[in-house]
Backbone bond lengths (Angstrom), bond angles and torsions (degrees), N, CA, C in turn:
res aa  C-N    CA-C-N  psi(-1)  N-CA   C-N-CA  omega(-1)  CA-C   N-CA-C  phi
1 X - - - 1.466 - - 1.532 109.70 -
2 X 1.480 95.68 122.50 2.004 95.54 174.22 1.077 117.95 -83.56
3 X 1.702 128.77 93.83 1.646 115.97 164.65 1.522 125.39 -42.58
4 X 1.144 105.51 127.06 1.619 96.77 163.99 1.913 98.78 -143.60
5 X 1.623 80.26 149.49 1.337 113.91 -173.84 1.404 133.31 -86.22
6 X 0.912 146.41 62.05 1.791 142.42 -165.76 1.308 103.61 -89.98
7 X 1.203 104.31 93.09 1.778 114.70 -176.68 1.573 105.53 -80.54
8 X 1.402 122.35 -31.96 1.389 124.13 140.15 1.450 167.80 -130.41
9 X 1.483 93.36 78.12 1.111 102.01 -141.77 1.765 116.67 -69.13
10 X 1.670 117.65 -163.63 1.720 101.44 -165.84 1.486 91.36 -152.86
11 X 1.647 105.42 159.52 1.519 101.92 155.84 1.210 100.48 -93.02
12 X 1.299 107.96 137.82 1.670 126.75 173.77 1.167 97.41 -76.96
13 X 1.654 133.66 139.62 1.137 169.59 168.29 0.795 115.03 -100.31
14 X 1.523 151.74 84.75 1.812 139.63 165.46 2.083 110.57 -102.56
15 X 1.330 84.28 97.67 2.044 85.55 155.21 1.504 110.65 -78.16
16 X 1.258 110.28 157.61 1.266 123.00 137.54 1.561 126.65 -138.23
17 X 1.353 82.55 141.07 1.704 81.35 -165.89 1.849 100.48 -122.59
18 X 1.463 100.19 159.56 1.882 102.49 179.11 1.596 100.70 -61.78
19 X 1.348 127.97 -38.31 1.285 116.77 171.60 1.742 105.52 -171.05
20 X 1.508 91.27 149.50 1.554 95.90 -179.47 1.535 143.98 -89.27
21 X 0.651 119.72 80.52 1.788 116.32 -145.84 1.319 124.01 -82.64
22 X 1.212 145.00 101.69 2.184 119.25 -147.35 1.962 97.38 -72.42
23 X 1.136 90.94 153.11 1.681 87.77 179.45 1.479 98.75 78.88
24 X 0.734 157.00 72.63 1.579 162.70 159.26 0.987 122.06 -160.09
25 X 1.561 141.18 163.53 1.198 135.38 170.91 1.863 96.67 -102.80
26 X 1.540 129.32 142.97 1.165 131.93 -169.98 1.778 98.38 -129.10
27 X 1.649 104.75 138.86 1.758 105.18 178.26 1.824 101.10 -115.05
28 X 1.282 95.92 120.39 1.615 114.98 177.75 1.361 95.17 -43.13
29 X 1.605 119.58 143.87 1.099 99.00 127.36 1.490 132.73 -151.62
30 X 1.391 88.49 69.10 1.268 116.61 162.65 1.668 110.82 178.80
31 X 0.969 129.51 172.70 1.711 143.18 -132.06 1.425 112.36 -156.07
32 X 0.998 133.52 88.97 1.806 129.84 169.48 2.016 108.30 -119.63
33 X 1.194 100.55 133.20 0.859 126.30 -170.10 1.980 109.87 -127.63
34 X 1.450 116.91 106.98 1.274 97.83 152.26 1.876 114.11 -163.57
35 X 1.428 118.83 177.22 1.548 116.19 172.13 1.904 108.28 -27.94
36 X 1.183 108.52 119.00 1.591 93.04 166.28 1.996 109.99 -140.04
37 X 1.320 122.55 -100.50 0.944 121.57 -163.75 1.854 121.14 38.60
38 X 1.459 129.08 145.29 1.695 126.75 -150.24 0.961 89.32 -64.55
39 X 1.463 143.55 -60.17 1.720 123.90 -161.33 1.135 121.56 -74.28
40 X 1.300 118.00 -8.12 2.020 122.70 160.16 1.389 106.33 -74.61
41 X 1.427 120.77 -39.65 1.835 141.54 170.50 1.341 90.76 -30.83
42 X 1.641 116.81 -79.17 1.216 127.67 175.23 1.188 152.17 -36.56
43 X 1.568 102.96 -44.71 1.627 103.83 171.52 1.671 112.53 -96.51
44 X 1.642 117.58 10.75 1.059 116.59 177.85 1.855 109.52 -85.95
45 X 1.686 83.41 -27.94 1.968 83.52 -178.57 1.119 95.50 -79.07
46 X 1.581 134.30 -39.61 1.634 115.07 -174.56 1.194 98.19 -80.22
47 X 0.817 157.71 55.25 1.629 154.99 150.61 1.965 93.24 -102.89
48 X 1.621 100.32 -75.25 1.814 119.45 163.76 1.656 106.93 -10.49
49 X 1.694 103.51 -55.15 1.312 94.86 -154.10 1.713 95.85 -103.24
50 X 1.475 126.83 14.77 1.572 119.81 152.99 1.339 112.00 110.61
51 X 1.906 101.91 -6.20 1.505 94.57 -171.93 1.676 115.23 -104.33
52 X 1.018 117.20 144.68 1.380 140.77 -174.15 1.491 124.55 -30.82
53 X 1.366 131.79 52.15 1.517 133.47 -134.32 1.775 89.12 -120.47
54 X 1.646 97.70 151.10 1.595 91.91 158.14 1.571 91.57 -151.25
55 X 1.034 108.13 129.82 2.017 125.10 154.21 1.701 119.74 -65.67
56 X 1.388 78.74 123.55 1.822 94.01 170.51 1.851 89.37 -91.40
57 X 1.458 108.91 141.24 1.588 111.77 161.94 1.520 97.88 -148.47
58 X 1.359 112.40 136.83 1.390 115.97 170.26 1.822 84.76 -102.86
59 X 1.690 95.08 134.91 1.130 101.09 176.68 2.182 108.29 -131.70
60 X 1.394 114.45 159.81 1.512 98.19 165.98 1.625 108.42 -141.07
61 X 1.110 139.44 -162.81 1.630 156.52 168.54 1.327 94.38 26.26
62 X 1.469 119.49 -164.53 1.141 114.63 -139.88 1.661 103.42 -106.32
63 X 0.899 116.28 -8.84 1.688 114.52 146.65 1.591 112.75 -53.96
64 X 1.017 110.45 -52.34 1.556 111.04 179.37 1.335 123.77 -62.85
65 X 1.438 112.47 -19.85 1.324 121.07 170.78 1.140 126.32 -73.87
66 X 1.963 106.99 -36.74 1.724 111.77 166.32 1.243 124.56 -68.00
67 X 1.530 103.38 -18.70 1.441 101.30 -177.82 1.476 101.98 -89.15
68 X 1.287 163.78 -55.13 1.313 162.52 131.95 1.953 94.75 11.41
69 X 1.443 114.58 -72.27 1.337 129.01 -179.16 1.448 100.99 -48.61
70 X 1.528 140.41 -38.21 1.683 115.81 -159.74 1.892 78.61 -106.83
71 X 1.381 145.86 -40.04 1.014 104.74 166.80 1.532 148.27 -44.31
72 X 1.864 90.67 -27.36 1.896 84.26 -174.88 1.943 77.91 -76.84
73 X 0.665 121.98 -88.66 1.863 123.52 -168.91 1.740 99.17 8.95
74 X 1.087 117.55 -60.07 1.492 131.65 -173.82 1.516 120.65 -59.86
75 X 1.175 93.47 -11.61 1.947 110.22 -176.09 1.199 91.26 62.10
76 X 1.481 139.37 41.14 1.922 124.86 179.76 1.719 94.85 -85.38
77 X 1.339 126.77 122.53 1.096 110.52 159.65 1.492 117.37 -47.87
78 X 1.291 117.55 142.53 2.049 123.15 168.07 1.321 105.07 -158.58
79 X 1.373 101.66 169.35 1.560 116.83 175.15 1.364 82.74 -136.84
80 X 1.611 114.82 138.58 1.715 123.60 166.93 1.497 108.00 -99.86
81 X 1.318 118.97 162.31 0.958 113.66 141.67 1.614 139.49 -159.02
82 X 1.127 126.63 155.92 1.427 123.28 -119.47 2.076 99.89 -79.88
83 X 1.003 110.13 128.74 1.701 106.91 161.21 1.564 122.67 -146.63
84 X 1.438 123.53 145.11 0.777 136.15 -106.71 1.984 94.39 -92.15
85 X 1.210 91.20 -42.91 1.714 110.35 172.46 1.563 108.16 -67.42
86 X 1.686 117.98 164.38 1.368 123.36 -164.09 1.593 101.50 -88.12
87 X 1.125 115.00 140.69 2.015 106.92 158.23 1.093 101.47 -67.10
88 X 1.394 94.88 151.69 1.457 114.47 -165.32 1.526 96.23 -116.93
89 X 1.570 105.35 165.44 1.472 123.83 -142.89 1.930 98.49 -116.35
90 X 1.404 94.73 105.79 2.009 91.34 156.32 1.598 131.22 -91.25
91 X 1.095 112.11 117.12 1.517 114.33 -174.91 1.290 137.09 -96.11
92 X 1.196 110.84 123.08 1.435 92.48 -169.59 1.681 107.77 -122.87
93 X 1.118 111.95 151.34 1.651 126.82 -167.12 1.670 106.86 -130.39
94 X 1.450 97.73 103.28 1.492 116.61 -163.78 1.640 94.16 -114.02
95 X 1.747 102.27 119.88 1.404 112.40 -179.19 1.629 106.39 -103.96
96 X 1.800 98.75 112.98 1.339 112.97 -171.83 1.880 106.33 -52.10
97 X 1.343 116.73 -28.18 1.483 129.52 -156.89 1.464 106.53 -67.87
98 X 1.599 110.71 -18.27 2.087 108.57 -149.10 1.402 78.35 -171.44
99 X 1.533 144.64 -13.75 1.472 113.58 174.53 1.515 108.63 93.28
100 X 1.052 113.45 -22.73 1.726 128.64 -160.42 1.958 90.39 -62.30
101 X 1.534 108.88 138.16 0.969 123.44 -164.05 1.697 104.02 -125.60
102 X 1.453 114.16 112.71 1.722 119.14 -169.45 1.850 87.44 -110.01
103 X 1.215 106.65 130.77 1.822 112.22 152.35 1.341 99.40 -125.54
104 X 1.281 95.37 138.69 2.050 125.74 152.47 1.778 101.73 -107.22
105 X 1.263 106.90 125.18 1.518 106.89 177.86 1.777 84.86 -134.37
106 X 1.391 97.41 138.37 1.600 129.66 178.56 1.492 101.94 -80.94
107 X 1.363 122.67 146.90 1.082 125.62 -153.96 2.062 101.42 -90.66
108 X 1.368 112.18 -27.77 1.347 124.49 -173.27 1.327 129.33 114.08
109 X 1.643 130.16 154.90 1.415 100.41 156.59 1.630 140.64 -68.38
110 X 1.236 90.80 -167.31 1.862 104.66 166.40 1.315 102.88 -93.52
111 X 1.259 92.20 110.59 1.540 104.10 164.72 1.662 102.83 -107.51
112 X 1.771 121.41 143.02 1.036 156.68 -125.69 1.951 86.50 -115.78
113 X 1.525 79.00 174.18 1.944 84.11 163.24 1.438 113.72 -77.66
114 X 1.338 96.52 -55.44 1.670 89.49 -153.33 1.674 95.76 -68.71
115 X 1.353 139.04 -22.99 1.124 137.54 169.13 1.021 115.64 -56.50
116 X 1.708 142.91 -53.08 1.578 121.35 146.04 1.169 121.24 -50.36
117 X 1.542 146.15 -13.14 0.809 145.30 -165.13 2.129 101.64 -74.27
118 X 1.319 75.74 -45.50 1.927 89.73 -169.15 1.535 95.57 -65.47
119 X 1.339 129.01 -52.72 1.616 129.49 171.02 1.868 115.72 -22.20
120 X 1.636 96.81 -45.40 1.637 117.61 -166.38 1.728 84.95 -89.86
121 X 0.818 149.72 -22.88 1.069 135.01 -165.43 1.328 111.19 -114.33
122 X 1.151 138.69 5.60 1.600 161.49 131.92 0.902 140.17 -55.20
123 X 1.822 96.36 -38.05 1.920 107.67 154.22 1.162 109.69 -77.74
124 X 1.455 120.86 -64.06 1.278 129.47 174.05 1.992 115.13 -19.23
125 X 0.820 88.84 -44.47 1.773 103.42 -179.48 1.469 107.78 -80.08
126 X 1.740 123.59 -43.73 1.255 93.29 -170.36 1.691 105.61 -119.05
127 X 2.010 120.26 17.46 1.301 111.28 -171.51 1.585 99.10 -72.79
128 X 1.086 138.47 -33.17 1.591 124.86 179.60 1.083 140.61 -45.90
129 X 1.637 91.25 -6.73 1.969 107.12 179.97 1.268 89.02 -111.52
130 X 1.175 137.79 -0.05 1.822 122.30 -154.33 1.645 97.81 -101.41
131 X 1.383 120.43 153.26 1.633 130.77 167.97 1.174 95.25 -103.13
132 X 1.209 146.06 8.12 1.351 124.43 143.69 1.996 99.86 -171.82
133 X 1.394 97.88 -170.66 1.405 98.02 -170.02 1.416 96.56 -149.43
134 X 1.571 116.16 136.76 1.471 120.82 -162.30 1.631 86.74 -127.69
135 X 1.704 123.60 125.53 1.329 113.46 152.71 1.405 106.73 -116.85
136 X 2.024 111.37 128.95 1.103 100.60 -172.95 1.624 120.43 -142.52
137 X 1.037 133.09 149.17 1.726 130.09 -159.18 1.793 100.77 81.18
138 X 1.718 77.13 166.93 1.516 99.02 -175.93 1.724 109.30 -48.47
139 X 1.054 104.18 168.70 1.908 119.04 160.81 1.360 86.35 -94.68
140 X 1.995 95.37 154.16 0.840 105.92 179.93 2.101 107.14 -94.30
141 X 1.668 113.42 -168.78 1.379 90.84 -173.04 1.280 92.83 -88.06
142 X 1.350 108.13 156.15 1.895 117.95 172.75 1.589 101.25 103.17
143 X 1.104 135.68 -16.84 1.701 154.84 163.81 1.770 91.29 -61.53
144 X 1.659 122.17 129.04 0.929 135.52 172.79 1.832 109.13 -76.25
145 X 1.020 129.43 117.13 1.391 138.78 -154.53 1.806 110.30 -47.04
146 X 1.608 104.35 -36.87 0.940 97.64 174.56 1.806 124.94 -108.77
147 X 1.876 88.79 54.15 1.881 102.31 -179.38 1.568 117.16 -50.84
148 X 1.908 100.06 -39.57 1.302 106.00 -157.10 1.533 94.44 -73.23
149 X 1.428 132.02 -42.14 1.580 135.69 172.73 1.770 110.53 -18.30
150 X 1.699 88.16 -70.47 1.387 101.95 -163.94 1.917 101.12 -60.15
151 X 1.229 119.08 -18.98 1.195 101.11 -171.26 1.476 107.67 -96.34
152 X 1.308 125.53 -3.44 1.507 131.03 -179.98 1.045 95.35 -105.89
153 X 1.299 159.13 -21.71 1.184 152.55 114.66 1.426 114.19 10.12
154 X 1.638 104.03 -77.11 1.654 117.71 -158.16 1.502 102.86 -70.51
155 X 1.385 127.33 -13.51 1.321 147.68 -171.62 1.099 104.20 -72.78
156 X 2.091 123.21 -75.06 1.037 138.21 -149.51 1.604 101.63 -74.83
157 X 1.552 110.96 -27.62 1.331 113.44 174.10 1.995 117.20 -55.10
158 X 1.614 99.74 -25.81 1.117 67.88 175.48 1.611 115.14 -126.22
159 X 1.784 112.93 30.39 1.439 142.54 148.74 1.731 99.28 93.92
160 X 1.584 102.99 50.10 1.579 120.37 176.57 1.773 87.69 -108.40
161 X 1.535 87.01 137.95 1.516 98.59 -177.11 1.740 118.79 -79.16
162 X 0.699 141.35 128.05 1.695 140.08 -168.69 1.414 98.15 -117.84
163 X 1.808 90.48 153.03 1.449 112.57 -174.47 1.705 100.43 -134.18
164 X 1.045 121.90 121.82 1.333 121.75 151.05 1.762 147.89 -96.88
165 X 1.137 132.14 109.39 1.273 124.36 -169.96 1.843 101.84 -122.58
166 X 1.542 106.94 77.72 1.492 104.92 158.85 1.753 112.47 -118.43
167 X 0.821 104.25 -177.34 1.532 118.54 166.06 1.976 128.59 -115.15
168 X 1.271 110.63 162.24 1.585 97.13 167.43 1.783 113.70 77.97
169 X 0.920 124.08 -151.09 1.256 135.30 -169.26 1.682 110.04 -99.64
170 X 1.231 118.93 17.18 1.536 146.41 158.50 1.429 112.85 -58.00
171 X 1.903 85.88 -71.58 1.365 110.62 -154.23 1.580 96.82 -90.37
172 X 1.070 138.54 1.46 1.522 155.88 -163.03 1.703 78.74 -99.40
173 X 0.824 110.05 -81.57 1.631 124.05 -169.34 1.585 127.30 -58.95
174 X 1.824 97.38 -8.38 1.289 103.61 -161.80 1.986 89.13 -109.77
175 X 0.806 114.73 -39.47 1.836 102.41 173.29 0.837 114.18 -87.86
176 X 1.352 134.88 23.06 1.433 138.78 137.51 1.431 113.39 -33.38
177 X 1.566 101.56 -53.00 1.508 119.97 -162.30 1.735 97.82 -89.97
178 X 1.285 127.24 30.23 1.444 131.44 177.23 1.657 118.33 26.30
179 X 1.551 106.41 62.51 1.549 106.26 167.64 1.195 111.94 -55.00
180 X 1.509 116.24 168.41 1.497 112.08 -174.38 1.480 84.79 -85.37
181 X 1.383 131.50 -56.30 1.252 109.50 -160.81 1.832 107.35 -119.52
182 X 1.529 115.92 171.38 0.709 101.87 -162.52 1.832 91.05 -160.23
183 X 1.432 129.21 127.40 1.208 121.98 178.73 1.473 121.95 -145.72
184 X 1.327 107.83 82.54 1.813 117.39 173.28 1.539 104.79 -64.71
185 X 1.045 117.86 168.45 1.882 134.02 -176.98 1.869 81.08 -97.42
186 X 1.507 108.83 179.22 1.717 119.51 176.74 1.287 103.40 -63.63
187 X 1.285 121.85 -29.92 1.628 127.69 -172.96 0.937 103.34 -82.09
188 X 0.693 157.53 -26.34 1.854 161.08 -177.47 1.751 109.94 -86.00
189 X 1.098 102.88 -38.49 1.535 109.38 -158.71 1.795 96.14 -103.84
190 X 1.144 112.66 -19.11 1.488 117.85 163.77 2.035 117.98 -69.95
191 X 1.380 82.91 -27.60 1.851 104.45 -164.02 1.700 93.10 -89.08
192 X 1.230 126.63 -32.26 1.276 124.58 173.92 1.381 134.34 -92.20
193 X 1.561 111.11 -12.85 1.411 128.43 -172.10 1.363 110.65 -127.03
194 X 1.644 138.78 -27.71 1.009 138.43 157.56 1.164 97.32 109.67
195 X 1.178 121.75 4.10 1.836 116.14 -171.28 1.840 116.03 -125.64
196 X 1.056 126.63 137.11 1.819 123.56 -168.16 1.760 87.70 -82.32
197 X 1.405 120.34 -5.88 1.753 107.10 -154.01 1.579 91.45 -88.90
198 X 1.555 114.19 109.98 1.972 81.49 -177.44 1.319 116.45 -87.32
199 X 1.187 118.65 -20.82 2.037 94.29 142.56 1.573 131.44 -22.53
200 X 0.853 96.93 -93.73 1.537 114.57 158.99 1.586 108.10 -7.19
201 X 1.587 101.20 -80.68 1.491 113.86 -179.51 1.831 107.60 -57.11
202 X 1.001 117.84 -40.40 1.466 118.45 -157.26 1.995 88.99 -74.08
203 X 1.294 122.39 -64.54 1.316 125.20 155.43 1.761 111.84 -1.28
204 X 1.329 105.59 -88.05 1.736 125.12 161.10 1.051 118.90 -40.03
205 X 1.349 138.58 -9.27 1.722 145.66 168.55 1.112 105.01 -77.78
206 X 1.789 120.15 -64.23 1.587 125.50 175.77 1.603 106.37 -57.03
207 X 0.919 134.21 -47.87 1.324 120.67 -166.42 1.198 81.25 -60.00
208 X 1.255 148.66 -46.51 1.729 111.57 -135.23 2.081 90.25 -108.23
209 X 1.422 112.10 6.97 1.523 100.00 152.57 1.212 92.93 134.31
210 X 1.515 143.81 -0.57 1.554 126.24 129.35 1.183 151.85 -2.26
211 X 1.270 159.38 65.60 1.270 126.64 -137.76 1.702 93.20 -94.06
212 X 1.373 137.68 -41.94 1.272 135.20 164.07 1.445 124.10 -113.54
213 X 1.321 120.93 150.57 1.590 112.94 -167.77 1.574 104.31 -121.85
214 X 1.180 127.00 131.41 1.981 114.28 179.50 1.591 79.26 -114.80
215 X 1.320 108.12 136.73 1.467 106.80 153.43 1.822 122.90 -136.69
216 X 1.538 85.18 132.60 1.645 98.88 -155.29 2.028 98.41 -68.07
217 X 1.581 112.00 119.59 1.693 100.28 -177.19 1.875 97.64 -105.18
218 X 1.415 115.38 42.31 1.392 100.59 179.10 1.395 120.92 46.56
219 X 1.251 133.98 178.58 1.524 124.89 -179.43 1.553 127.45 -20.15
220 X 1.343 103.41 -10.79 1.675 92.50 169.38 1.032 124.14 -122.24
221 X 1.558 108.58 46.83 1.458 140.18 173.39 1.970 109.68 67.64
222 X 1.461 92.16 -146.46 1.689 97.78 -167.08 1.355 110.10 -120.50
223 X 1.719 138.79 160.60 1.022 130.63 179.40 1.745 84.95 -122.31
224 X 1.682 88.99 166.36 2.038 102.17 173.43 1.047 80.22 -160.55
225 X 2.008 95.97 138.11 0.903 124.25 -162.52 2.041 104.91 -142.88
226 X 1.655 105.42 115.22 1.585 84.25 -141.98 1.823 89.84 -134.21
227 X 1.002 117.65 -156.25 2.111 99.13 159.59 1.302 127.95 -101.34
228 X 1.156 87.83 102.64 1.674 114.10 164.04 1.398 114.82 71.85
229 X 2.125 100.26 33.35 1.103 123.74 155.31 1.324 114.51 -124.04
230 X 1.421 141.88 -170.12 1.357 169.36 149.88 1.310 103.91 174.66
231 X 2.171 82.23 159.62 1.615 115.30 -163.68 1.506 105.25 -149.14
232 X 1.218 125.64 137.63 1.443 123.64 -178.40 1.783 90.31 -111.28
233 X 1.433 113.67 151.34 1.255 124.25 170.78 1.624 102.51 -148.50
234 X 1.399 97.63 158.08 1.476 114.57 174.26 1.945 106.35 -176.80
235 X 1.407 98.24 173.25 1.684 109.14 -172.87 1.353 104.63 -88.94
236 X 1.151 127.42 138.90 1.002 119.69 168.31 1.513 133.30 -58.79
237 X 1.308 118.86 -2.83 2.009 123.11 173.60 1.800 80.77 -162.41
238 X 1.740 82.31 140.65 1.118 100.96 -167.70 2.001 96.76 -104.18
239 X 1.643 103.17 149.54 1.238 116.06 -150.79 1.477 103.08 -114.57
240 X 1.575 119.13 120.84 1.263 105.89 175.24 1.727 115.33 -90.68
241 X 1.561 106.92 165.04 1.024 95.50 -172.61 1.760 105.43 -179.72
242 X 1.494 110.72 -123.13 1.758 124.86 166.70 1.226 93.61 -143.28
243 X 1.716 95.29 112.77 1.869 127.08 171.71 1.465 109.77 -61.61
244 X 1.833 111.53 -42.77 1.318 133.32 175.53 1.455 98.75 -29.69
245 X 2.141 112.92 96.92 1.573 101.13 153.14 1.467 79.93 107.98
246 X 1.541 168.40 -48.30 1.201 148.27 144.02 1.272 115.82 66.45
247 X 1.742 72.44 -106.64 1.764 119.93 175.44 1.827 114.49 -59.94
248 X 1.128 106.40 -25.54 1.525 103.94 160.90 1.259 94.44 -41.99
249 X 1.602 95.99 -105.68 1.400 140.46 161.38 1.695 99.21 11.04
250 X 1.043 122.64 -63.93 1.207 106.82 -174.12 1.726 123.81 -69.10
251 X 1.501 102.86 -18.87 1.484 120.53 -174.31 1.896 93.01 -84.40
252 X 1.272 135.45 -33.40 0.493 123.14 -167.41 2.415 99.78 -73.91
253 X 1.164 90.28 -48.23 1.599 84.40 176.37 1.410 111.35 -64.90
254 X 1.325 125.35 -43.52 1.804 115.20 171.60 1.541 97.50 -32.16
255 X 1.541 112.84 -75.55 1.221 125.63 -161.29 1.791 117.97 -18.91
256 X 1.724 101.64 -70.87 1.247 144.02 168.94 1.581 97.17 -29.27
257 X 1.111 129.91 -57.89 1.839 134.08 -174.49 1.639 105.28 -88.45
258 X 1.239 110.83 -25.08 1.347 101.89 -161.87 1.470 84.94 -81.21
259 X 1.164 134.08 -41.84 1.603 132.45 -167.93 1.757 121.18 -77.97
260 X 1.362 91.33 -2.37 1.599 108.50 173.56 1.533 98.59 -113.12
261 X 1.299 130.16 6.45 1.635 139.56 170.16 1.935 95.61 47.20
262 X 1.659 107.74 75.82 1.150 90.09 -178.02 1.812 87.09 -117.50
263 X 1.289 114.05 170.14 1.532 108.23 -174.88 1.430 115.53 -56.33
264 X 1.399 114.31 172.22 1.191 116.23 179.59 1.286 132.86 -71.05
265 X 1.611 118.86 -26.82 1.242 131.96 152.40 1.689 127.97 -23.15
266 X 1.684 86.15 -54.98 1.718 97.59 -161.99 1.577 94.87 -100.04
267 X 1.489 128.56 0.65 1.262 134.84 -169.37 2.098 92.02 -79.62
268 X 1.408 93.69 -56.96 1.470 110.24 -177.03 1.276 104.34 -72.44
269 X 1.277 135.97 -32.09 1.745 111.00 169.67 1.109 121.27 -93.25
270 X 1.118 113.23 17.58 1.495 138.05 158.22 1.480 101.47 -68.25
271 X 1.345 118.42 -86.41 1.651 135.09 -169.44 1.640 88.55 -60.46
272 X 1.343 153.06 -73.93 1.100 124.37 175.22 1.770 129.07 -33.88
273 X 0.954 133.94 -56.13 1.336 156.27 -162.97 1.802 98.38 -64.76
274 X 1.421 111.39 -46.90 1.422 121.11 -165.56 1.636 93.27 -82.59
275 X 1.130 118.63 -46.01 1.830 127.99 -174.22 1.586 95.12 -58.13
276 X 1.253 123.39 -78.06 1.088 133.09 170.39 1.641 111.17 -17.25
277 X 1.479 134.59 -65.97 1.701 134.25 159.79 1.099 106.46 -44.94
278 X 1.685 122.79 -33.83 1.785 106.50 -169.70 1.507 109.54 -64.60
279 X 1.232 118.59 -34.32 1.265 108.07 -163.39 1.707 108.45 -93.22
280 X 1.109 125.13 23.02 1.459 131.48 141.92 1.687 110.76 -102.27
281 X 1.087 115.70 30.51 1.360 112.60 150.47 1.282 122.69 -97.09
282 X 1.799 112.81 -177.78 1.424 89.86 -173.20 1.481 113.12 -104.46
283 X 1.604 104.29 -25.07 2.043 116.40 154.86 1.539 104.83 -127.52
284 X 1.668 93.49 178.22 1.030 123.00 -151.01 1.667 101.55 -70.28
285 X 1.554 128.83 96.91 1.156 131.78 162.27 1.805 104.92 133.59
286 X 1.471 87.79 7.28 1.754 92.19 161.05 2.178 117.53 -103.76
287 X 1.067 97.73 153.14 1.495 80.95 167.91 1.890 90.31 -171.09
288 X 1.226 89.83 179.42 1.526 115.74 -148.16 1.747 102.45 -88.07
289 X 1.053 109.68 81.02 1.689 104.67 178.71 1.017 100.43 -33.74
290 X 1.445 127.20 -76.35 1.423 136.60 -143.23 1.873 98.11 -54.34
291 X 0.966 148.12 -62.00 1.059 154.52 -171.80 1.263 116.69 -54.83
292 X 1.533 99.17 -35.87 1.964 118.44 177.99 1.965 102.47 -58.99
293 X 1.030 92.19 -58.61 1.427 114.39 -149.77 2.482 96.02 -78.07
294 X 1.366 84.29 -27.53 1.808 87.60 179.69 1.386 106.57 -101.14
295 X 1.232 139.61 -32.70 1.858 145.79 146.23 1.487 123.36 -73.19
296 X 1.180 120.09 37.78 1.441 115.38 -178.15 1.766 100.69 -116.42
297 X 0.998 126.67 -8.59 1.110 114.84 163.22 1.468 109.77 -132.90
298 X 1.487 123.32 46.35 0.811 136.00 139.88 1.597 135.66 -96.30
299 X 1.494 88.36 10.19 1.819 106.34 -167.47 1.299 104.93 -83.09
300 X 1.328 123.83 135.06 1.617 110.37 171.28 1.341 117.94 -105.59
301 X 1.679 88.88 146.39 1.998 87.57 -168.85 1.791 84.43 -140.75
302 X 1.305 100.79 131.03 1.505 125.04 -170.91 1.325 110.72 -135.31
303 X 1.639 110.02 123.69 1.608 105.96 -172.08 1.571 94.31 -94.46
304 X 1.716 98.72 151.96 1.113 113.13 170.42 1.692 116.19 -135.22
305 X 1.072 113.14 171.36 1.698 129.89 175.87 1.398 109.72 -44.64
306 X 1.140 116.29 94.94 1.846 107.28 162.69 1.292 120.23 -98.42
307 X 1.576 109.41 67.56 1.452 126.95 -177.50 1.905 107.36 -45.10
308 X 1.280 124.48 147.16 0.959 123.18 -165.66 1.792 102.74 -89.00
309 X 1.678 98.33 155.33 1.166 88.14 -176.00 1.792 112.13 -145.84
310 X 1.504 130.75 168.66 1.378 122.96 -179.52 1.249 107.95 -54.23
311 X 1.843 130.85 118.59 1.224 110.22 -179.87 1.264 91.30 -125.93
């Protein structure tokens, strides 16, 4: 069973409108609503793709209740748990005219001590059954910066492989505690390492307690960055579609191999291959079996030189 973590999770919001215009008033027309935030992203595609996943979500008010409500609807395995402030809402504004994709994501509540406290004490309770442990999205505010630490921590203690996908002073704080894996987008990994080269940057991840780095380059696939290997992969024709959820999507297939300890090769054309179906879905944490399962070894993954560098 893959734990995964959504320390803050959201109701997903999707408009669509005939087109979006700034300064205008715009009429939906149409309305989707469901559980989202990246580590719900996540265990909804490994659910998709058959493997054994359950979500921790601290949820509160009555947003938090729909989202609790469309997971059980979803058959997603979860455990909730209760806090005192509302989940907060990500929005997204999808322009039927050009495809063009706008999000507003709410920052979250205040969550309390003993309310992270119950989060830590949820893994604690169920990482001993888990093949691996995924913590993923922001902390929420009132979450001690280094939450995701303590929970890859309680993991590695008992030699369950962890994956992290946050941003900011999270993810600064969170490979401290040397997850095995670890996958920022260029923006992320630029914002944490100081460098646009993500070589370079991915390099600067392990030193500071990484043990492997995937980094998602949008259409020009993913890099992994591992010891005293790397591999670039990507699809061979690139697929239009909704990007919204990707990088989940792809954490969710790392996840999936990394917890069956299969090499790193097939770990990463995994998370390529699965990213690649997400974006023929229609939101963020759907994707296209059929395409997964008939393009997955059509993905190319080519090792290259990870010349050493000043880190």
């Amino acid at each position: 069973m893959i734990l995964v973590v959504t320390a803050n999770p959201a109701l997903d919001v999707t408009y669509t409108v005939p087109v979006l215009t700034p300064g205008t008033m715009s009429r939906a027309s149409s309305v989707h609503r469901r559980a989202g935030g990246k580590g719900v992203n996540v265990a909804r595609v490994l659910h998709a793709l058959g493997a054994p996943t359950l979500a921790l979500v601290p949820c509160g008010g009555g947003d938090g209740r729909l989202v609790g409500a469309d997971l059980a609807a979803a058959g997603l395995p979860h455990e909730l748990s209760s806090i005192a402030g509302p989940t907060r809402r990500t929005v997204t504004i999808l322009s039927a005219a050009d495809g063009t994709v706008t999000l507003v994501n709410e920052p979250g509540p205040l969550v309390s001590a003993s309310e992270w406290d119950a989060v830590v004490s949820a893994v604690r309770r169920r990482v001993p059954r888990a093949s691996a442990l995924v913590c993923a999205g922001s902390l929420p505010p009132g979450a001690p910066v280094d939450g995701y630490a303590e929970l890859i921590d309680l993991a590695r203690q008992g030699g369950v492989p962890t994956v992290l996908d946050t941003s900011g002073e999270a993810l600064l704080a969170g490979i401290a505690a040397g997850p095995d894996l670890v996958k920022p987008n260029a923006t992320e990994l630029c914002e944490a390492t100081g460098t646009d080269d993500p070589l370079t940057g991915a390099l600067r991840m392990r030193a500071r307690g990484a043990r492997t780095v995937f980094v998602s380059l949008g259409a020009e696939g993913m890099l992994a960055v591992t010891d005293g290997a790397a591999w670039r992969a990507g699809v061979p024709r690139r697929l239009r579609g909704n990007t919204t959820g990707a990088g989940d999507a792809a954490v969710a297939g790392a996840s999936m191999e990394l917890a069956a300890r299969r090499p790193w090769p097939e770990v990463l054309r995994s998370a390529v291959s699965v990213s690649s179906a997400s974006v023929l879905g229609a939101y963020a944490g759907d994707l296209d079996l059929d395409h997964h399962r008939r393009e997955h070894r059509a993905v190319i993954v080519e090792e290259i030189h990870a010349a050493r560098v000043d880190v």
